[in-house]
C-alpha positions in Angstrom: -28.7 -27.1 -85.2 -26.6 -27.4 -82.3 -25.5 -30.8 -80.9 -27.2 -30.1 -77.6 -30.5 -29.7 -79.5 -29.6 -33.0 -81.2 -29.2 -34.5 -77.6 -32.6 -33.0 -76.3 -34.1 -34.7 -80.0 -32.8 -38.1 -78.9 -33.8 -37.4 -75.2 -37.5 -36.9 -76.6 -37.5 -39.5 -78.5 -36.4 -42.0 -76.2 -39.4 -40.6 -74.0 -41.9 -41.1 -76.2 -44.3 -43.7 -77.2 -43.3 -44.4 -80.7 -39.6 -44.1 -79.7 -38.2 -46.4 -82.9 -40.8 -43.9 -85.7 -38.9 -41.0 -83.8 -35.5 -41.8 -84.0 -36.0 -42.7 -87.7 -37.3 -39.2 -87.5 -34.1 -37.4 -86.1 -31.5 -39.7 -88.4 -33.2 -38.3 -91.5 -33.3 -34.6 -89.9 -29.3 -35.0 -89.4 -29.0 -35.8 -93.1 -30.6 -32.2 -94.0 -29.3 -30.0 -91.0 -26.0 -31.3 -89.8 -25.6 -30.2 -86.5 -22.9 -28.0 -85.9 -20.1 -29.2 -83.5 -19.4 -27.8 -79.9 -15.7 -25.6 -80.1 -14.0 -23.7 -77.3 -15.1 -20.9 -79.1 -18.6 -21.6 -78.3 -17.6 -22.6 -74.5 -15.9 -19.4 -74.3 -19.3 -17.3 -75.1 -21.1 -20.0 -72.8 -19.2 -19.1 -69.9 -19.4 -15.4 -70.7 -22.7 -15.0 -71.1 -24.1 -17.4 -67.5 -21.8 -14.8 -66.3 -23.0 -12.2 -67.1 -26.8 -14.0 -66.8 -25.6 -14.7 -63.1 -24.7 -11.1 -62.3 -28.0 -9.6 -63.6 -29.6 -12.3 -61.6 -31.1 -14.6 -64.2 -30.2 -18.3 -65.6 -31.4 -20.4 -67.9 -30.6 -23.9 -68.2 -27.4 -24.5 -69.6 -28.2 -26.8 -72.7 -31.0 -24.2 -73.6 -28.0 -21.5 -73.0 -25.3 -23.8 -74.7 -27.8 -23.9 -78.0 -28.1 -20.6 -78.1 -24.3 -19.9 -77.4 -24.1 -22.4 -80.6 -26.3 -19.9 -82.9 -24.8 -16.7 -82.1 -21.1 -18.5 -83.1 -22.3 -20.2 -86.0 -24.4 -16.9 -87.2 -27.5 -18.3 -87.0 -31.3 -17.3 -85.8 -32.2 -19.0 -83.1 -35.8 -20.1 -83.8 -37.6 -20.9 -80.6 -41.2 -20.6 -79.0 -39.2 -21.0 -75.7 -39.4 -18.4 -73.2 -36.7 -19.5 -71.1 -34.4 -17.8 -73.8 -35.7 -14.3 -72.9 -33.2 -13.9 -70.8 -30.5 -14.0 -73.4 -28.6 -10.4 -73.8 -29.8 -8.3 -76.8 -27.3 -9.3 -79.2 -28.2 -13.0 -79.3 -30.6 -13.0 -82.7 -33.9 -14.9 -81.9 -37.3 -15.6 -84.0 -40.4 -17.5 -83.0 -42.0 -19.1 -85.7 -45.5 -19.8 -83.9 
């Protein structure tokens, strides 16, 4: 997991109702998937790819884009029900689990 998805986690949980059960909740999910750190590397495909995003006239929000950026450097599958991330050039690997 990215660290941006670790700081939407955190967001959610400090917006829910059983904020304390959820933050247990996201300490215990660190312990099995540690999230893999933000490098230039993965600001370097970030930038590329809003770029190229911008000039086909699509976006996406940038921590949803920053994620993704974070999958496609680490090798990963980026497992999302999320349509936002449609947008994303071929290359970036996607499944949805639903």
């Amino acid at each position: 997991m990215s660290e941006a998805t670790l700081g939407e986690l955190y967001f959610g949980a400090a917006n829910s109702e059983r904020k304390e059960y959820n933050f247990e909740r996201i300490e215990i999910l660190k312990k099995a998937v540690i999230p893999i750190a933000i490098d230039d590397n993965i600001w370097n495909l970030f930038g590329k790819t809003k770029a190229i995003l911008r000039k086909k006239g699509k976006s996406i929000m940038d921590l949803d884009l920053l994620i993704a950026c974070t999958a496609k450097k680490g090798d990963c599958t980026l497992v999302t029900n999320d349509g936002d991330f449609d947008v994303l050039p071929v290359d970036f690997r996607m499944d949805n689990w639903t």
